[in-house]
Phi, psi and omega in degrees: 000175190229122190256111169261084184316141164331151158271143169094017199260162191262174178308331202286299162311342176244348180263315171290338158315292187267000145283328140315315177315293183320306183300328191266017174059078104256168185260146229220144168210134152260157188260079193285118143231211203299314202255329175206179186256151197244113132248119184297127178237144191227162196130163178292117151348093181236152224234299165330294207299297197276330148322301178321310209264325187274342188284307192274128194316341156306325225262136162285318190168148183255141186237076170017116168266142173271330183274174177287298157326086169262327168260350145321326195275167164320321202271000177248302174248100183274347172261151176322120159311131146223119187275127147252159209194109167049237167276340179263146162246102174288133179090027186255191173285329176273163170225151206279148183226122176248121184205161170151194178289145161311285186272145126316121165249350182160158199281324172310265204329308188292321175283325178302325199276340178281336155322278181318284176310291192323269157031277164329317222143318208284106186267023154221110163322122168241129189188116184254133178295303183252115177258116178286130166225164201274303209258136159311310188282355163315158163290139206266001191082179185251001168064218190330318199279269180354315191278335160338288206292313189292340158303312167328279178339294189301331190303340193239346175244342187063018153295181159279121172263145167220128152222188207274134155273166168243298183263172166281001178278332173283354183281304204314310168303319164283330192280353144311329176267316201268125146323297156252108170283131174271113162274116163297166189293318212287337202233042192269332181294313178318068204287342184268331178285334165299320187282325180307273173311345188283325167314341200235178174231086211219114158309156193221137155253147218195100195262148181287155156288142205307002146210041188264130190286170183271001147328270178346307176309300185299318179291353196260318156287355190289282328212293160303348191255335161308327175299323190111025171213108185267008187260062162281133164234130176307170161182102169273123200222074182022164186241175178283056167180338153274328202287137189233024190282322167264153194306306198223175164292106201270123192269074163332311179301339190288348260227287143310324147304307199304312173295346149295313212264351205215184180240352207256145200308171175239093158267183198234159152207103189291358194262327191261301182329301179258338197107316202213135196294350192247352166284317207318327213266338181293318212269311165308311159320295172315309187292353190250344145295350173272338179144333213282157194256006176198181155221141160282119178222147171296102183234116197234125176315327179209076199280017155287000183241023180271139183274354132327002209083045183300286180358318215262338214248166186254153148319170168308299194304308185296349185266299191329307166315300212286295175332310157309304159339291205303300190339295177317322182283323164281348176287328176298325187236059195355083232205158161209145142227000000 
């Protein structure tokens, strides 16, 4: 359920609220906004409990929450999350441009692609050290080395970084180098690696699972935002299934249900979505007419030699355009980059 403070109630008054709570053994989160405060109680349902709470004069009114998803959802938070990371805010009036190699391939590659994309537009490096791959004999990333070079990079460019954790023994370590830590589809599931990240304060990108419903997506973020690190941003990068003219299905629609359904931003990556390099600028346009606050795209100096998702990633020449494109689209749904 949910405590919905006066407007205007003082700390002091929110603070004896959720200290009752606590005595009565629930776990407590709160919601600041502009005009009042929220408090989320996460616990068995009690009808006494919620009497209790409407009885005291600070309290406006208690409200049930219905979904499974509580501090994901809307009925806990009504106003948009915006996440900041330094000068930039995701989920804000700018839209987020995340771009660079699938992989790290060497420090050359990485700094040409981190150029390039600034240049462009893109104010976060995306580059993964550590790659989950379907095949063992696939390239596996340069791990540690990798994660180096993207400190290096930034150090000399002054993107952002976001990459992948794979386990929960690796967040303390990634979370030195990324700015924003990445959850892959593969691991979207990975309850223990959640629980992790729900520990530190850190943005989290929270990639949908490769057949994951977006129930399934939002409890998955319920995991981190229960831990006390509310800096999730959602990414939808398609799902799995019957069509096989694409790598994968980009479910465009989730994009405007999940902003009904949820508070916490959303961005696409048309790159993992489609497959294929020559969908991303179309597939991107879209997405950013559906609603989405950023987009994640794959950009490599030459991606017939990327050790990587070469198929899918665009050139230097080819990201700039696409970037050119986007303006227009964002201005139409009053958006800027």
């Amino acid at each position: 359920m949910i405590v919905v403070m006066n407007p205007g109630a003082e700390q002091k008054e929110i603070d004896r609220i959720t200290t009752k709570l606590k005595n009565m053994g629930y776990g407590v989160h709160l919601s600041t906004g502009e005009n009042r405060t929220v408090i989320g109680v996460i616990g068995q349902r009690r009808e006494e409990v919620a009497q209790t709470m409407e009885a005291m004069p600070e309290v406006e009114k208690v409200v049930f929450i219905s979904r499974p998803f509580k501090l994901a959802g809307r009925e806990f938070h009504p106003e948009n999350t915006v996440i900041k990371i330094g000068d930039l805010a995701v989920g804000g009036e700018e839209l987020v441009l995340m771009a660079g190699p699938c992989a790290v391939e060497n420090e050359e590659q990485l700094m040409e692609a981190a150029v390039a994309v600034k240049k462009a537009g893109a104010r976060v490096l995306r580059g993964g050290a550590f790659k989950p791959r379907t095949s063992p004999y696939s390239f596996q990333g340069l791990e540690k080395e990798g994660l180096r070079f993207l400190d290096q990079v930034r150090s000399k460019t002054g993107l952002y970084i976001v990459t992948e954790v794979m386990d929960q023994f690796t967040v303390a370590e990634v979370a030195e180098c990324a700015d924003i830590i990445q959850v892959g589809a593969r691991n979207m599931q990975n309850y223990y690696l959640l629980r992790e990240l729900g520990k530190i304060r850190k943005p989290v990108l929270l990639k949908r699972g490769l057949s994951a419903t977006i129930e399934e997506w939002l409890m998955a973020a319920e995991y981190i935002l229960s831990g006390g690190n509310y800096e999730v941003i959602l990414c939808e990068r398609g799902i799995r299934t019957f069509e096989p003219y694409t790598r994968n299905t980009l479910d465009l629609s989730a994009v405007p249900l999940v902003k009904q359904l949820s508070h916490l931003p959303i961005i696409v990556d048309p790159s993992h979505g489609t497959g294929i390099a020559e969908l991303v600028p179309c597939m991107s346009r879209a997405a950013l007419a559906a609603g989405a606050d950023g987009l994640m795209i794959e950009v490599h100096p030459n991606p017939q030699e990327a050790l990587s998702d070469g198929p899918q990633s665009l050139n230097p020449r080819q990201f700039k355009e696409l970037v050119g494109s986007l303006k227009g689209v964002a201005a139409s749904v009053g958006r800027t980059i």
